[in-house]
Each structure stands twice: as C-alpha cells, then as structure tokens.
C-alpha positions in Angstrom: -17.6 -120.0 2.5 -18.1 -123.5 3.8 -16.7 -127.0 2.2 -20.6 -127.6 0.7 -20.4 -123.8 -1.1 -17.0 -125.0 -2.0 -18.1 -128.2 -4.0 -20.5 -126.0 -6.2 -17.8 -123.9 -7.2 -17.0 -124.7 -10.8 -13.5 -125.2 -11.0 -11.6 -123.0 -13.2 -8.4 -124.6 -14.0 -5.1 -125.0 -12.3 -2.4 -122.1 -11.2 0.8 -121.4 -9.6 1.2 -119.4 -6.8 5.6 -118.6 -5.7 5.7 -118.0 -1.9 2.9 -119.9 -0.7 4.1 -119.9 3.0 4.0 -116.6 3.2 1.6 -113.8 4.1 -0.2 -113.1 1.3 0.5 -116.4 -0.8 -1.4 -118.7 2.0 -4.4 -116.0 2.0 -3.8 -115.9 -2.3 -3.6 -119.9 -1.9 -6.4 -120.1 0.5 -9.0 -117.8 -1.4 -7.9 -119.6 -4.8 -9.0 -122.7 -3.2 -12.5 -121.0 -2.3 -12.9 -120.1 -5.7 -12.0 -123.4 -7.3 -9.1 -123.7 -8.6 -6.2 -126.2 -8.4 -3.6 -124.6 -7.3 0.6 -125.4 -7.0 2.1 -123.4 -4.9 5.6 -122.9 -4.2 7.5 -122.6 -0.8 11.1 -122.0 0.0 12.9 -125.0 1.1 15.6 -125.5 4.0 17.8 -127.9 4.1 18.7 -127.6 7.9 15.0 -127.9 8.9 11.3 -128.9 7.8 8.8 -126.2 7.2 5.3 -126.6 8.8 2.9 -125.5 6.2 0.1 -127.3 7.8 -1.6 -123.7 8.1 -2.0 -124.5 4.3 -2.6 -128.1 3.6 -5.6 -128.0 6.4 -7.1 -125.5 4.0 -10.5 -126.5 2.9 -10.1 -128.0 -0.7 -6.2 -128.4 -0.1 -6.5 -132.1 -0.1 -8.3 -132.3 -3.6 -6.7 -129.2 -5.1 -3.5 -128.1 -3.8 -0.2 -129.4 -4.8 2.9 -128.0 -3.0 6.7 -127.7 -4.7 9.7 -126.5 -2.4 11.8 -124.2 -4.7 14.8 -122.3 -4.6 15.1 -118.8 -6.6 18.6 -119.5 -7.0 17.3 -122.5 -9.2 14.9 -121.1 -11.1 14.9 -124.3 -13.3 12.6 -126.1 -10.7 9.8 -123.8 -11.5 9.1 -126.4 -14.6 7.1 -128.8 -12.8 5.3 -126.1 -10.5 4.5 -124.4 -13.5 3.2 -127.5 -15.8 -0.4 -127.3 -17.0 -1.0 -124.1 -15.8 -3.3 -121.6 -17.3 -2.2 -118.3 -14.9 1.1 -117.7 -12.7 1.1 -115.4 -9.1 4.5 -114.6 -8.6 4.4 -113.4 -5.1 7.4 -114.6 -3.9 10.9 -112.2 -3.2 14.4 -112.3 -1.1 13.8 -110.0 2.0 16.9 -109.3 3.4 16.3 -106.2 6.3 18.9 -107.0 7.9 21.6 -106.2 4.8 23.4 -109.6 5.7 23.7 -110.0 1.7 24.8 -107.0 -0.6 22.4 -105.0 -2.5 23.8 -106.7 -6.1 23.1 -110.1 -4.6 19.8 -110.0 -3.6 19.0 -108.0 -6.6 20.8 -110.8 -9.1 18.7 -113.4 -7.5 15.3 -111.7 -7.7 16.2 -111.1 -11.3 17.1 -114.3 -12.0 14.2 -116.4 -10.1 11.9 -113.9 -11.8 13.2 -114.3 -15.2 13.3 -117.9 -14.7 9.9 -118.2 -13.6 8.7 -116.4 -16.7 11.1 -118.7 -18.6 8.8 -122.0 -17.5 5.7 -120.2 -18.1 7.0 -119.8 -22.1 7.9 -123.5 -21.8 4.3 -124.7 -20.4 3.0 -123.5 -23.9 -0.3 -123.3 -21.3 0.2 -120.0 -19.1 -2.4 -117.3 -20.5 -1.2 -114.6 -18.2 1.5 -114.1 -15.8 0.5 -111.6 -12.4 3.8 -110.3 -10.5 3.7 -108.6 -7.2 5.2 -105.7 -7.2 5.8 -102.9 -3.8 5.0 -99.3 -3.9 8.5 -99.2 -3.4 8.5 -99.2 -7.2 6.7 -96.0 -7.4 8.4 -93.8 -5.0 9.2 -90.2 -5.9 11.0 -87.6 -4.3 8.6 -85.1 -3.6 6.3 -86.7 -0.6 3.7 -83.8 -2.0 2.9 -85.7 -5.5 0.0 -88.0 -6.3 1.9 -91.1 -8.2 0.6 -93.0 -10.4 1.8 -96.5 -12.4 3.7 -94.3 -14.8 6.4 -93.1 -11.4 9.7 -95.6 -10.9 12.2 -95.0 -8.1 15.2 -93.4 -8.6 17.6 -96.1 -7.6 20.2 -94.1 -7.8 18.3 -91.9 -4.7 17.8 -94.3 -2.8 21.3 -95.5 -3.1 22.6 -92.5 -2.0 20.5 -92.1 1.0 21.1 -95.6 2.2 17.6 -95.4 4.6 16.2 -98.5 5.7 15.3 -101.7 3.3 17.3 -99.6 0.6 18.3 -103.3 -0.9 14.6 -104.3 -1.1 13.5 -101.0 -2.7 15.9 -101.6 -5.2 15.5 -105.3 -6.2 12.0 -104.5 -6.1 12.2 -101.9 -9.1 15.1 -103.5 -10.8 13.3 -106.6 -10.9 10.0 -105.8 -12.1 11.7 -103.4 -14.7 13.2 -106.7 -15.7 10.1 -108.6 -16.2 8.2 -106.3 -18.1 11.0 -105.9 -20.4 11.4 -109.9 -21.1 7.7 -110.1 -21.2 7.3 -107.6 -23.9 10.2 -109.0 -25.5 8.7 -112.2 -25.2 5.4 -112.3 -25.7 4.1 -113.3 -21.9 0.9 -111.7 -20.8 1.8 -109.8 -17.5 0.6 -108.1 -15.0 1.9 -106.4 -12.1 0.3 -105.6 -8.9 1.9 -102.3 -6.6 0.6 -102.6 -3.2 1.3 -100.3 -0.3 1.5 -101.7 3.0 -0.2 -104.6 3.4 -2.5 -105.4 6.7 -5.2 -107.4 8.6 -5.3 -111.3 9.3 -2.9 -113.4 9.0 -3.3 -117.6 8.8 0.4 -117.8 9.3 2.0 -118.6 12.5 4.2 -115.7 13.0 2.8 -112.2 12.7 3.8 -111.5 9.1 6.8 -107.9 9.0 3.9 -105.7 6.8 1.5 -106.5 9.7 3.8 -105.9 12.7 4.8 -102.4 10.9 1.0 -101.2 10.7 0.8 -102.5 14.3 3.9 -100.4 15.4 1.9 -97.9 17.7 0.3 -100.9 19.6 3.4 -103.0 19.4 6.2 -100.6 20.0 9.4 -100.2 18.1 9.6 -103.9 17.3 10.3 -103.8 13.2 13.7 -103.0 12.6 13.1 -99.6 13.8 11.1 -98.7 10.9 8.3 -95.8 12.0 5.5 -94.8 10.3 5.4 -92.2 7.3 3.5 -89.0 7.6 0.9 -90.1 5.3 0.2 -94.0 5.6 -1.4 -96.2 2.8 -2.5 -99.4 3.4 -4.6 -102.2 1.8 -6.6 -105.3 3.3 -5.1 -108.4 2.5 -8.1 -109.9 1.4 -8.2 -106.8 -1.1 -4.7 -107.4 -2.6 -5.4 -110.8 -3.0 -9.2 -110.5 -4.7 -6.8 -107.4 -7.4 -5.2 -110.2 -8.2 -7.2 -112.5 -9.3 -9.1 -109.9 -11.0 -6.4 -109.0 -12.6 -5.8 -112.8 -14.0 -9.5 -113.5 -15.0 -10.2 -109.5 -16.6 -9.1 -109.9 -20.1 -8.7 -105.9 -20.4 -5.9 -105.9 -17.6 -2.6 -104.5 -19.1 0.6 -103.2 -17.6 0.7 -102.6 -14.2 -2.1 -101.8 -11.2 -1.6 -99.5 -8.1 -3.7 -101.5 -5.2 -3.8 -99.0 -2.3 -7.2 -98.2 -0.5 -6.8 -96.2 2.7 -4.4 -93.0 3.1 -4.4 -91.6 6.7 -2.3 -89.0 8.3 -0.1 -91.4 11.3 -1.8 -88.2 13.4 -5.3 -89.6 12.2 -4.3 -93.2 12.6 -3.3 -92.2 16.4 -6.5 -90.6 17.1 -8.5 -93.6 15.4 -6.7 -96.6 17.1 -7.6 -95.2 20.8 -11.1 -94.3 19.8 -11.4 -97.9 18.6 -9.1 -99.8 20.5 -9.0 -98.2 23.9 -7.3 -100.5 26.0 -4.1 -100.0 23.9 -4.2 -96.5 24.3 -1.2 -96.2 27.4 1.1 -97.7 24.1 0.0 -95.9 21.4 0.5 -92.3 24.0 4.0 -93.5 24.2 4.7 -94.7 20.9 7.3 -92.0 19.5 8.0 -90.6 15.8 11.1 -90.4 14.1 12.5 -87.5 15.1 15.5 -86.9 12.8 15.3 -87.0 8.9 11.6 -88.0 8.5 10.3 -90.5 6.6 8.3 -89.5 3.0 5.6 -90.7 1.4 4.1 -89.8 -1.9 0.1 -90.1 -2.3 -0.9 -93.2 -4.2 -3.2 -93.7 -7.3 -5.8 -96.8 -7.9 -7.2 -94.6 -10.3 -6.7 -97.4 -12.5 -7.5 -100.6 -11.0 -10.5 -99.1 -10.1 -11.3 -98.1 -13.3 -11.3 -101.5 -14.7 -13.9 -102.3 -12.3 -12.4 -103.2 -9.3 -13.8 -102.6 -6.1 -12.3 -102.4 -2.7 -14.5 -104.7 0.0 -12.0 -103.7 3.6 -11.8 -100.7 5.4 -9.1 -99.8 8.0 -11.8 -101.3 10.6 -11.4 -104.6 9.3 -7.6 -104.6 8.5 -7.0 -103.7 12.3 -9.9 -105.8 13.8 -9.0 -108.7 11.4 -4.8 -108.4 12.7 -5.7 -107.9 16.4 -7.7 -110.7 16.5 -5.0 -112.9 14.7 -2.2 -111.4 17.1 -4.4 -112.4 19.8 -5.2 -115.7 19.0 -1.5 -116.4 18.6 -0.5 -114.9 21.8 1.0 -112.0 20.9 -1.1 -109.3 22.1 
C-alpha cells in the first residue's frame, strides 16, 4: 500500500500498541498505520542509552499519525498518557529474560503488574472499547505432545517448574499473567481479548533478527538461540497473520475470550526436506544441523478452530514466512 492508498483510508480512531520496538509491535504499528489509525505506541526506555526507533518513525503515516511514549512496566502508572483517548489497547509487550539473570517470581511480579496496570489506565480513559493481550502458546501447553489443544488447555506451572527446561520463567509469567488479566477484566468490566500464537516467523523491519525468527531459522543458522532446537512437530504463524488476528480481533464485535493463532504444523523431518528443496544453497547447514538428542522436546497440536470460525482467514504460507525472513536476514547482513 503506497502513501496515496494511504490518504484514502478513512481513519478509524486512535490506539495503543505496548512494545512498539519490537518484532511484532513495529509490523502491528506499521500495518495500523496502513489501515488508518493513530496510533501511540509504547517502547521501553534506557537510561544508559538512546533507542533508534527510526525503523518506525520513517513509517509511512508515522509523521501524521504516530505518537511514541518510552515506558517502564515497573511503572505501570505511565501508561496514562499512552493510553488517553484511546478507543482499543495491543498489549504486546513482556520481560524476556532467557538468560534467568532475574528469578522466576520477579519477572512474573512485573508482567503482572505492568499488565494489570495497563488495564488499570484503560478503565481510567473511560474511552478504551476493548483491550487485545498477546498471549504465547506457552499458555496452552499440555503434557501429552499427542493431544490437539485448544483455548480451554493452561500449563501446568507446577510441571514446568519441576522440569526446569529452557525459558521455564517465560512460560510461566506468560500463563500467570494472562490468567491475571482475564480475571481483573472479568472482575472489572474491560473488554479483552487474548491472542495465543505459536512461533512467530517471516520479515522483520527491526534491525536485529528478532529471537522467534532466529529459532525458526535454526537449521539454516546453526545452534545460535540459546540452544533451543526444534520440537518434533513445529507450528508457526506469519507475522503479518498474527498481526491482521489482531486487529480482527479488535474491530469483530463477536470476539470473546481468548484465540489460538497458529497456521502451519510440520514435522522438523518435513521442514528439513522442504528448506533444501526450496532453499538449496543452505542445504550443507541444514545436513549438519543436529536434534536434541537427550530428553526431547514436546509439542502438543494446536487449535484455530476458533479464530477461524469467527471468520478469520490466514493470508501466509510457510513460503512466505521463510522467503519473507531470508530476505530480511539478507538485507541486514546476516545470511
């Protein structure tokens, strides 16, 4: 869509996207922008340094319609002024801590609070109609790798306390915190929606290749993501498609509850076999790229059943996730 399709859009009122910087913020920001809306957007700020978020104030509308805020979740009181005036609220934004440099009970207190907080300035705006939070699959993990889960599965935290595996901490902020937003949204009165993706790939407009991306790129990249390897069965979703489910999800006035996004599952065997026949010049990496060998990795079989019943429709193929990230990882020097 160029600027001149732009300024026939009819613009639709203003929202708040948290997490603007990152991955799928600046595409949520960037497509939002496309489709005419004003949008404030939140990024994380740094006292030591200056974030370059040029990658989203050179957007096409930015200058007109995009207002940014620097936040902090551990001041969740800020969110007042982002939040002002706005009809809908993306809540994209989480602590990612892989490394485990903060405990498990701090991460998830902060993700709580920022969340709750969040929800708090949408009840003050008196102008938020509905509130969309992104979720993870994480949230709907179970413990046989066999079952088909749907939005009515939650990780057992408790599991996945025990078994310590990698990104435990997120895992568990991710569930404890969305459990904690439904439950002072009902309580409340606030319209929300959450969105469950599963791994989320294709382009990028940020400067570094975002983790999600550099995971589904493991076999081409090598062991470069915190040693995290691929499932046996692994689900992704385009970008692009993540970020249209949510703004479906915002305009649909039938959305309720919460929305499993997930529209490709392929054996890692499969994915293998399809990224040589497509990408041959790769292949000498993706013949060397080794499986977990110990305690593997499961992965339960994921449900859109519902968003797609509300009338959603999926647009990207695995084609265009991989083509679309290649391209970016290219352009940036990477591949």
């Amino acid at each position: 869509m160029n600027r001149g399709d732009m300024e026939e859009v009819k613009e639709k009122g203003k929202v708040c996207v948290t997490g603007g910087s990152g991955f799928l913020g600046s595409w949520m920001v960037m497509r939002l922008l496309q489709f005419g809306y004003y949008v404030n957007t939140t990024i994380r700020s740094h006292p030591d340094r200056k974030k370059d978020v040029s990658y989203i104030t050179n957007l096409p509308g930015a200058q007109e319609r995009l207002h940014i805020f620097n936040f902090d979740l551990d001041k969740p009181e800020v969110f007042n002024a982002a939040i002002e005036g706005c009809i809908g609220v993306f809540h994209v934004a989480h602590p990612v801590d892989f490394d485990n440099k903060e405990s498990e009970e701090t991460i998830t207190q902060r993700s709580i609070n920022g969340t709750l907080g969040i929800l708090q300035a949408c009840l003050n705006s008196k102008t938020v109609k509905r509130v969309v939070y992104t979720s993870s699959s994480t949230t709907v993990m179970v413990e046989n790798s066999s079952d088909i889960v749907d939005e009515n599965s939650w990780t057992n935290i408790d599991i996945v306390r025990a078994l310590k595996n990698f990104a435990s901490s997120y895992t568990i902020s991710k569930t404890l915190t969305e459990k904690a937003a439904l439950e002072f949204a009902e309580i409340n009165g606030i319209d929300l929606v959450t969105v469950i993706p599963t791994w989320i790939h294709g382009p990028f407009i940020t400067p570094q290749i975002p983790g999600s991306v550099r995971s589904s790129m493991e076999m081409i990249l090598g062991h470069q993501n915190y040693n995290m390897s691929y499932p046996p069965y692994v689900p992704f979703v385009h970008v692009d498609d993540v970020t249209n489910a949510h703004i479906f999800l915002l305009e649909n006035p039938n959305a309720k509850g919460r929305y499993i996004c997930s529209a490709v599952e392929i054996t890692r065997e499969k994915l293998a076999e399809f990224l040589s026949t497509r990408y041959p010049e790769f292949q000498k990496q993706i013949n060397e790229y080794t499986w977990a060998s110990s305690e593997e990795v499961t992965c339960p079989r994921f449900s859109s059943k519902k968003l797609l019943e509300t009338g959603f429709k999926y647009k990207h193929g695995l084609e265009e996730m991989y083509d679309g990230a290649i391209e970016c990882c290219k352009q940036r020097s990477i591949l």
